[in-house]
Structures are given as C-alpha cells and as structure tokens.
C-alpha positions in Angstrom: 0.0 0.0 0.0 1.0 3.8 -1.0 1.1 4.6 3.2 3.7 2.8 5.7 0.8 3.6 7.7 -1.1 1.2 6.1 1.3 -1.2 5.0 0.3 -5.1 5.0 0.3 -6.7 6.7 -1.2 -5.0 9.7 0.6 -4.4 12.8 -0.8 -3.1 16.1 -0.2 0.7 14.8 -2.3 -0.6 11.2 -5.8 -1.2 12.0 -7.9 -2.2 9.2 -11.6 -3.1 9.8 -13.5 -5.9 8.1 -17.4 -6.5 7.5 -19.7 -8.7 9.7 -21.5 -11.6 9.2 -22.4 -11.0 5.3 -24.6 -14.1 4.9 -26.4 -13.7 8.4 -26.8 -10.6 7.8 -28.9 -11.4 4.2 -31.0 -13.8 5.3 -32.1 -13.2 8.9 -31.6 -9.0 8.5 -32.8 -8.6 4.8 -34.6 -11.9 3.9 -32.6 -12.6 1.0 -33.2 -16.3 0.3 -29.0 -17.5 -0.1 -29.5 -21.4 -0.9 -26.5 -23.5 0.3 -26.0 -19.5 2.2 -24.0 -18.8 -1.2 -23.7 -15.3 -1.9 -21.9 -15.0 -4.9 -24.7 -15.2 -6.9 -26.1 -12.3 -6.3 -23.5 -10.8 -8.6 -25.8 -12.4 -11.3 -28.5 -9.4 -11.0 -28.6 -5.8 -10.5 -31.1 -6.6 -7.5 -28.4 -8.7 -6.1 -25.4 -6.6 -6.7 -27.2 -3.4 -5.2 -27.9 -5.7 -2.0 -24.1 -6.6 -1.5 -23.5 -2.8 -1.9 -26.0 -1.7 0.4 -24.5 -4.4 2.8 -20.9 -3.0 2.7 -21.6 1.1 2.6 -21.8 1.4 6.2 -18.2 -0.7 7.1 -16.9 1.2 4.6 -17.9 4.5 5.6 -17.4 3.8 9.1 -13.3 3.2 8.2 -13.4 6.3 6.6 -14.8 7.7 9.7 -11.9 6.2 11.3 -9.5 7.1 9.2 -8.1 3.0 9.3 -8.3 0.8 6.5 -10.6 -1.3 5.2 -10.1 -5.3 3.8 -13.4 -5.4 1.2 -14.3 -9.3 1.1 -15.5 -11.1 -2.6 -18.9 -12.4 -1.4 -17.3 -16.2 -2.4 -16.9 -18.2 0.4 -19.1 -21.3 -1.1 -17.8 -20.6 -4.6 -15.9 -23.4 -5.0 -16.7 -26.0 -6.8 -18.6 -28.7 -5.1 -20.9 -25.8 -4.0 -21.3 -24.7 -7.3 -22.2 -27.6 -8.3 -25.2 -27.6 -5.8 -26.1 -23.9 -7.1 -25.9 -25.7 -11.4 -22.9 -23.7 -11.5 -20.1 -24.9 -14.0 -17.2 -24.8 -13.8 -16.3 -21.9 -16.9 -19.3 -20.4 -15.2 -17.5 -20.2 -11.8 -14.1 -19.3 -13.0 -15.7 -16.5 -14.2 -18.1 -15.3 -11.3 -14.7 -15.5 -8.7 -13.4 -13.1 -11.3 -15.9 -10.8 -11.7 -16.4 -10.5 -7.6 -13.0 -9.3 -7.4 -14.1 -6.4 -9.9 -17.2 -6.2 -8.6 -15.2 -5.6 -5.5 -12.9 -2.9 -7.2 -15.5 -1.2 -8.3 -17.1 -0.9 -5.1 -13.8 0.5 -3.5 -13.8 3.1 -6.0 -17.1 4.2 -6.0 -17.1 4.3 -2.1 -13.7 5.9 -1.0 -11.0 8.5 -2.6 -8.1 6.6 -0.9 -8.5 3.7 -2.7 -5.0 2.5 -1.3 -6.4 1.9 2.0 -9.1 -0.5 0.7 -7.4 -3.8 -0.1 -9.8 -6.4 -1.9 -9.5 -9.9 -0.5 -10.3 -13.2 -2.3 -12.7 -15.0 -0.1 -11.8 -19.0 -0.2 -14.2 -20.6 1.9 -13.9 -24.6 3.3 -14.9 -27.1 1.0 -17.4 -29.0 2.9 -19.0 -27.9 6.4 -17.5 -25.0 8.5 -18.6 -26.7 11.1 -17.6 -29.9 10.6 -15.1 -31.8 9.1 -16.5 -34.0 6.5 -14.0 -35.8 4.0 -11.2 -34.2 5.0 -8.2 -33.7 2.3 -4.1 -34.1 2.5 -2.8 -30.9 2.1 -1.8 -31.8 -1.5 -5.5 -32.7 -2.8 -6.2 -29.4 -1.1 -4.0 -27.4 -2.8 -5.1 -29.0 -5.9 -8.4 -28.5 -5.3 -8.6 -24.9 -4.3 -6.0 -23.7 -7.0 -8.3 -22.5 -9.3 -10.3 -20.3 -7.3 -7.1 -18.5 -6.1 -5.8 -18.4 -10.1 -9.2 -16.5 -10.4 -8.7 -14.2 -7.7 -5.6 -13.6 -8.8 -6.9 -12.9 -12.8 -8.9 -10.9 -11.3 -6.5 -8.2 -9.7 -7.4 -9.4 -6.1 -4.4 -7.9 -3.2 -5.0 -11.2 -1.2 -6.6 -14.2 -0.3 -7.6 -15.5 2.5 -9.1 -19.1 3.7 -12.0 -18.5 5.8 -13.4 -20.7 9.0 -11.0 -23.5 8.3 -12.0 -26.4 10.8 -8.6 -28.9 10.0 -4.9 -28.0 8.8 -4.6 -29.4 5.8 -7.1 -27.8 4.1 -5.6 -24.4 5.3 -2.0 -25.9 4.4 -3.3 -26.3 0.8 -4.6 -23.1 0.6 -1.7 -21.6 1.9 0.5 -23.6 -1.1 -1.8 -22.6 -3.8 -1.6 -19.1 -2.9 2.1 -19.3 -2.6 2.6 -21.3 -6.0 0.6 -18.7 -7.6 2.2 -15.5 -6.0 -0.7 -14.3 -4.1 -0.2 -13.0 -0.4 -2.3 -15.6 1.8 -4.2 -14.7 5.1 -5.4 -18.3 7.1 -8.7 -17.9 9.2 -9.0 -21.0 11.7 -12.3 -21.6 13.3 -13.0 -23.3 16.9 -15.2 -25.0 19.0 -16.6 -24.0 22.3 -13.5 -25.8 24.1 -11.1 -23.6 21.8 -9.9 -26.4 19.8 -10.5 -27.2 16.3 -13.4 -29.3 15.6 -10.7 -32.0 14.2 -9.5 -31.8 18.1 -6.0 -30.2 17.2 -5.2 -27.5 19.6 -4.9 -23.8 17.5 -1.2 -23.3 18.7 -0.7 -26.8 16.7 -2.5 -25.6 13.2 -1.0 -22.4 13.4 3.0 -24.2 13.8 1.8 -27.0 11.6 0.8 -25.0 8.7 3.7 -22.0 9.2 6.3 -25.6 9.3 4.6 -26.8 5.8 4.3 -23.4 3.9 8.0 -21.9 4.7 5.9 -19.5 7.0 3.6 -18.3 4.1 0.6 -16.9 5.8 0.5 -13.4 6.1 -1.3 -13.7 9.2 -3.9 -16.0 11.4 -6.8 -14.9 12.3 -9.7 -16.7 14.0 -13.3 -16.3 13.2 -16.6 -17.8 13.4 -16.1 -18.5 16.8 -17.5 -16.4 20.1 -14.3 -14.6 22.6 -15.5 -16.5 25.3 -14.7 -20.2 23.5 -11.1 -19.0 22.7 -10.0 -16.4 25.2 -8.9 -19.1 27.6 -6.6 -20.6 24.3 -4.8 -17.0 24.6 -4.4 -15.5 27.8 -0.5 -16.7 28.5 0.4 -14.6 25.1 2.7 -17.0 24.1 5.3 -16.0 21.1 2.8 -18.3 18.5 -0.2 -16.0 20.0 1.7 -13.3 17.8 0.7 -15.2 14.6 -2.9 -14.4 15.1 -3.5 -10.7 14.2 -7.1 -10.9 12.9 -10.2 -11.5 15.1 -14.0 -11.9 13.1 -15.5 -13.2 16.1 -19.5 -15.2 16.6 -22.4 -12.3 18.0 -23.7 -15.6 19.9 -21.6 -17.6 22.3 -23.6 -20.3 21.6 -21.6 -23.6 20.7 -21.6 -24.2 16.2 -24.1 -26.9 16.9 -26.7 -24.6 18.5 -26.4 -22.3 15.7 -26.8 -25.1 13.4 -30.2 -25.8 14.9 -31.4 -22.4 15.1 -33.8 -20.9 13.2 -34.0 -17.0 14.5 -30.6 -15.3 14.7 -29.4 -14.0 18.0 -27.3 -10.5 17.5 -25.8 -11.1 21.2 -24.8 -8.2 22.6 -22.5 -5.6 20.6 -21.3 -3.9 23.8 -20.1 -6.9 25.3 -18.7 -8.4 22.4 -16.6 -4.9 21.6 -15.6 -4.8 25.3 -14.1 -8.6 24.5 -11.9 -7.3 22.1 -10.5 -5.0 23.6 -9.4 -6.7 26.6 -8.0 -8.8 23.6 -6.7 -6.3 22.5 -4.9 -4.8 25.8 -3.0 -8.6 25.8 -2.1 -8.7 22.4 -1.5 -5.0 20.7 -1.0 -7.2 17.2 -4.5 -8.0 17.1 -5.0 -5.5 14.2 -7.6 -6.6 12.0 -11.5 -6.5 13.6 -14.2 -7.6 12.4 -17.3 -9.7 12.4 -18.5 -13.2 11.8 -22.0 -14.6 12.2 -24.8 -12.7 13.4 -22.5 -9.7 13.3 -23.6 -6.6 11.3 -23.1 -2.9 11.6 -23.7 -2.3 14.9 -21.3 -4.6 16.5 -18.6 -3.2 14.4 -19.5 0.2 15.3 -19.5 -0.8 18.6 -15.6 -2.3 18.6 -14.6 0.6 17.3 -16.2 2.6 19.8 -14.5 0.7 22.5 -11.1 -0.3 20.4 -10.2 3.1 18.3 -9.8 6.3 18.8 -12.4 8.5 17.1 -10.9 10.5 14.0 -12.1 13.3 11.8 -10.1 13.0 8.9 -11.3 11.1 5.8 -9.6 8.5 3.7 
C-alpha cells in the first residue's frame, strides 16, 4: 500500500476493519433467500449486486470515519466447486463469477472511498465441505489441488489477497496456503474453533497455526480466528505466548452459543454488541498485534461500530 501507515500486513499501529457476518446478515436481516448460504450469486442481477452494496456502505464509511483501512471481502466463500455444483454452477461459469467478484469488489472501493490504497480487496476462499464440521477431510496436497483455481481466479482478477475462511482442519488451510504461494498471491489463514477452543478436528490452535507455518516456509500473512464467540477461545490465549503473535485478525461469533446450536437455530441472536466490543478489547490490551477486527455470524453494523467505539480512537479526517 501507498502509506507505511497502512502497510500489509497490519501491525498493532495498522488497523484495518472488516465486515460482519455478510450471509447472516442477508438472510435473517434482509430476507434474502441464499440457498447452500452462497452469496456469490447475487452478482448475477442488479437486485443482487445493489444488496451486497448496500451491505458493505456502512463498514466502509465507518473506516473512513476512522481514518483506518478497510479489507473489502468477494462475497465467495461457497464458490468453489462442489458448491457450485449444488447452485448448477459450472465450472467456466465459476471461474468467471470469482473473477468478476474481485471487480465487482474494485468497483465498489472506488465508487465508495478516494483513498483507494487503504481498501485492499480480498479473495474470499471458503472450506470445501461444512465450516462446522469436518467431512471428507483432504491431504494438504489434494487441497491445494483443489482450491488452486479459485485462487488463479482471484488472482486474474487483480485481487491484493486471499484468504481461507473458517478453516475447521490443517490441511485444508496448508493447501490453501500452497496454492496461494505457487501462484504468488499474499495468503491470510482464518482457523475456526469449537466452544473448548480447539478445532473441531480436536488439534489444539497453537498446533494448526505451527503446523501450517512448518509446511508453507511460514507463508501466511497472518492468522486470524473467526466464526467463533471470545469466550470459546480467550482461555486458548491468555498466556500470550510467542505463537499467540501469529494471530492478528479476530471476526468473532455475535452468539456464544456452541456451532451446533447455531446449526439448529432458526432466529438469529445478535448477542450483545457492547459486550462483544468490550471482549476485544481486553483482547486487544493482551495482544496490541490484534489489528484486524471484524465480524462473523450474526454480526452486522452495529457490532462493528461498537468495537470501534471501545477499540479506536475517534478521527475526523477522511480516507
């Protein structure tokens, strides 16, 4: 990026914000109807595109705000291809749509800030089965295999980054990490957790995280954690441990409920923003690195408001 200030990746003096929980938020918020909770495509219509604008316009104008930068997601984390193959996408078809949400993404970042340097537009690459559970789990190698073309299509697209969202096992996020490194993208790994702070493959997160730095020549950018309430991992973190510094990202759950309750329910719970923001930044007191916030399920707007509101100073200047 133009700015040292904002250079990537993020340090504990380069705070970039993130969205919420984009699919919760459509559904349960808007009443979109998101089958297999794909949004990608929505970039098929003018309806759909002038949803995922609406969604975003307030994160982004709240970084501005700010005067911190912004990391603009591709609405893709099902589009790969055994969930397009659930949504009758092919696979042309889907090279095509990863493509055209990293322009879609662009275009978005233009219309929406003058500082276009602070908006960096990441490649969403989501887990191939379950985020919740995992089904059929790959070797690293079929992994990499398997996820290579969505990253080639990021990457044709003009995309800054990657990154592997709510990964439940390390060889998925390994592969990931290879493909991104074979095909000279810069790689961010997002591991999700279970109410005990563990994977749901039962590997501890200090192990994933040295696992998949040990395989990839330390690749990833940076970990972060997501999909996951404060009060399931906090315990995972509180020594601060030198691997701790790894993790710099945090798109934490609205609900502490457990990833099988949420499964089950049918009426969103939003939690409670103030809490949640107050969570972080006791987080964020422990570890300064912790430098890019956001949201995951059941998070919208007013949580990140409210994490800035209790993490970041208030600015007037504009980006």
């Amino acid at each position: 990026m133009a700015s040292s200030r904002f250079a990537f990746p993020p340090s504990g003096e380069t705070i970039f914000l993130t969205d919420g929980g984009l699919e919760t938020t459509l559904v349960f918020l808007e009443g979109l109807d998101l089958p297999c909770f794909a949004a990608f495509p929505l970039l098929r219509s003018e309806e759909g595109r002038e949803a995922l604008e609406r969604y975003f316009q307030p994160y982004i104008r709240t970084a501005v705000e700010r005067d911190v930068g912004f990391i603009l997601d591709t609405p893709t984390w099902r589009a790969n291809a055994d969930w397009a193959a659930r949504l009758d996408v092919l696979a042309d078809e889907l090279a095509g749509m990863n493509r055209e949400a990293v322009r879609w993404a662009a275009a978005l970042r233009d219309r929406l800030s003058d500082r276009t340097d602070r908006v960096l537009i990441n490649g969403v690459v989501g887990p191939r089965g379950d985020g919740y559970r995992p089904e059929a789990q790959m070797t690293a190698g079929d992994a990499q295999a398997y996820h290579a073309p969505q990253v080639e299509s990021f990457r044709e697209g003009g995309a800054d980054l990657v990154s592997a969202i709510t990964m439940n096992y390390a060889e998925e996020a390994i592969g990931i990490a290879r493909a991104a490194q074979a095909l000279g993208m810069r790689v961010v790994i997002s591991f999700t957790v279970e109410t005990d702070g563990k994977l749901a493959s039962g590997e501890t997160l200090q192990s994933a995280i040295a696992r998949t730095d040990a395989q990839t020549d330390g690749t990833p950018a940076y970990y972060m954690i997501n999909c996951a309430h404060p009060t399931h991992f906090d315990r995972v973190l509180s020594d601060n441990e030198p691997w701790t510094r790894r993790i710099r990202g945090l798109r934490a759950n609205a609900s502490p409920k457990s990833h099988a309750e949420l499964d089950e329910a049918t009426e969103l719970d939003p939690g409670d923003p103030v809490d949640l923001a107050r969570r972080y930044r006791d987080l964020r007191a422990r570890m300064r690195h912790l430098s890019v916030l956001g949201g995951c399920c059941g998070t919208d707007h007013r949580h990140i408001a409210a994490i800035c509101e209790a993490c970041l100073p208030a600015s007037s200047r504009a980006l």
